[in-house]
N, C-alpha and C positions, 0 to 999 in steps of 0.2 A: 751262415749268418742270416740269410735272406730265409732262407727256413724257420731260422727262427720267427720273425719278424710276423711270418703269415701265421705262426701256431699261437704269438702274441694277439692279431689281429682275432683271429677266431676264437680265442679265450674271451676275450671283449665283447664279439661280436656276439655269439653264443649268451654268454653272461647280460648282458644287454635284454636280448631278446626274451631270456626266461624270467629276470627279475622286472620285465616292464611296468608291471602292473603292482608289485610287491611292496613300493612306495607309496601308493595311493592310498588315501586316510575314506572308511570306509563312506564317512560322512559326504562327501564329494568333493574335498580338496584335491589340490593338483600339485605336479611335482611340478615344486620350485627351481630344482640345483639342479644339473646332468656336468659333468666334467671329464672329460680324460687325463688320464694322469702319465706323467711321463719325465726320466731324467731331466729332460730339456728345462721342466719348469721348477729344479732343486736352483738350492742358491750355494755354490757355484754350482751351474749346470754339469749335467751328468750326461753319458753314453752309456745309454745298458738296452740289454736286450728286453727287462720288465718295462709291463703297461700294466692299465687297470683304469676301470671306470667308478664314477661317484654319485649317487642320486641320492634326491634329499625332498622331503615335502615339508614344508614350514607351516605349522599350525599354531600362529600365537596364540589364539584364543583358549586352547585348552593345553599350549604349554608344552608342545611336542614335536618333535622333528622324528619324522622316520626317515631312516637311512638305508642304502644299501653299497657295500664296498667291496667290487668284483675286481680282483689284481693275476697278475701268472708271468710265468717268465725269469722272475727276479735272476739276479747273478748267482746269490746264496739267499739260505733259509731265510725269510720273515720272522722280523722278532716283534715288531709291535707297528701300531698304526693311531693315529690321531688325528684331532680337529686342533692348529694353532692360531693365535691372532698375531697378526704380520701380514704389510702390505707381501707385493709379489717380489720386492727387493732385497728383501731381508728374512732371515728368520726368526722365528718368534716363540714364545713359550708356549706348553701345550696347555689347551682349555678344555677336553673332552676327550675321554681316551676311547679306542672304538675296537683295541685289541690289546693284548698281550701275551709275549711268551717268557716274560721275563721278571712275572710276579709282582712287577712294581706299580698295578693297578691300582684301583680304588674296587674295595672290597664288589664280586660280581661282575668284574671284566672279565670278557669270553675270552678263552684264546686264539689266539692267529693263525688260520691254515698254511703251516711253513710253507708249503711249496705251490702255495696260491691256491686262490678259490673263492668262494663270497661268503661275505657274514655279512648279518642285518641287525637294526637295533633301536629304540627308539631312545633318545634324546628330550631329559625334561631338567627343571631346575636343580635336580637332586645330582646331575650330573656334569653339572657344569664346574669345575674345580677352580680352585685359586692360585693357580699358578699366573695368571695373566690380571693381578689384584696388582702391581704395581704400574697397570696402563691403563687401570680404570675399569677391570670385569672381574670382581668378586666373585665369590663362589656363589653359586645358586642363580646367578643373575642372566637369567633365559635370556630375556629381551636383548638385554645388549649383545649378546649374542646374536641372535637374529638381526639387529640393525647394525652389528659388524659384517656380515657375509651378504645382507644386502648392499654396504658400502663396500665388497670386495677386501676386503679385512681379516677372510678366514682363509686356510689355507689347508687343505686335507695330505697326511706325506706318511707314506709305507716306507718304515725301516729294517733294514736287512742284516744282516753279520757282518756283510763285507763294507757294508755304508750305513753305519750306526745312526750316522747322522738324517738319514732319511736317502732312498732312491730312487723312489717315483713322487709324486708332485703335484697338487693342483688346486689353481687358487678359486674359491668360491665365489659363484655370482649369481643373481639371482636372476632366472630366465620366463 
C-alpha cells in the first residue's frame, strides 16, 4: 500500500512538473485553479489508492478556461471525468464534461486515459451544458461558471468502474 501511495505521489508530482506551464494563456494570464484530488474529498469520502491533480487559467475576457487534469492509481479503469456545481457537501450535476469512455458526451469529448494520465482542453461557452439549468447555470453561461468556482461552487471528480459515482475529488477555488 505504501508503494502505492509514493507511485501516486510521483504521477502527481511528475504531472505537476511537466504541465506547469501548459495552463498559461499565451497572452500573460495566470493560473487561476491548482487542486489535488483525492477520495477524501467524494461525498461520502472514499479510501483509494488514486490521486490526480487540477489546474485551470480563467480568462473571462475572451471566454476560456484552459485546463489540465493529471490522475493515476484509480482502484479500476476511468470512465469519465467532469466539472460539477455543488458546494463541497454535496453532490451536484455535471456542467462540463472533460472526459469520457462511455460515449455519453456532448459531441467532441476526448476520451479518458483508463489507467491515468493527463488530458487538456480548453473550456468556453459552447461547453458549458445544461445540466445544472435547474440551479440557475444554463447552458452556454460561461460567466456563471467562472463566478461559481470563484465562490468554491465547482467541484472537479474522476469516475471509475468501481466508483461510478466518482473516486477522486476536488472542489474548486480560485488561487
Amino acid at each position: 500500500m505504501k508503494h502505492r501511495n509514493i507511485k501516486v505521489a510521483a504521477v502527481v508530482a511528475v504531472a505537476g512538473i511537466v504541465g506547469a506551464g501548459a495552463v498559461a494563456f499565451a497572452d500573460g494570464g495566470r493560473t487561476d485553479v491548482r487542486e489535488q484530488l483525492s477520495g477524501y474529498d467524494e461525498v461520502p469520502a472514499l479510501s483509494t489508492t488514486g490521486g490526480g491533480q487540477f489546474r485551470a487559467a480563467l480568462n473571462e475576457r475572451s471566454e476560456q478556461i484552459k485546463w489540465e487534469l493529471s490522475f493515476g492509481n484509480l482502484e479500476t479503469d476511468v470512465t469519465q471525468a467532469h466539472i460539477h456545481f455543488e458546494n463541497a457537501t454535496n453532490n451536484g450535476p455535471i456542467v462540463v464534461f472533460l472526459c469520457s469512455n462511455l460515449g455519453n458526451g456532448p459531441a467532441g469529448t476526448q476520451a479518458c486515459p483508463a489507467q491515468g494520465g493527463t488530458i487538456s482542453g480548453t473550456i468556453g461557452p459552447e461547453n458549458v451544458g445544461a445540466g445544472a439549468a435547474a440551479q440557475g447555470i444554463a447552458a452556454g453561461e460561461f460567466a456563471e461558471v467562472v463566478t461559481a468556482i470563484r465562490s468554491g461552487a465547482m467541484y472537479v471528480n474522476v469516475h471509475s468502474v468501481g466508483r461510478p459515482g466518482g473516486e477522486i475529488r476536488a472542489q474548486l477555488h480560485e488561487h
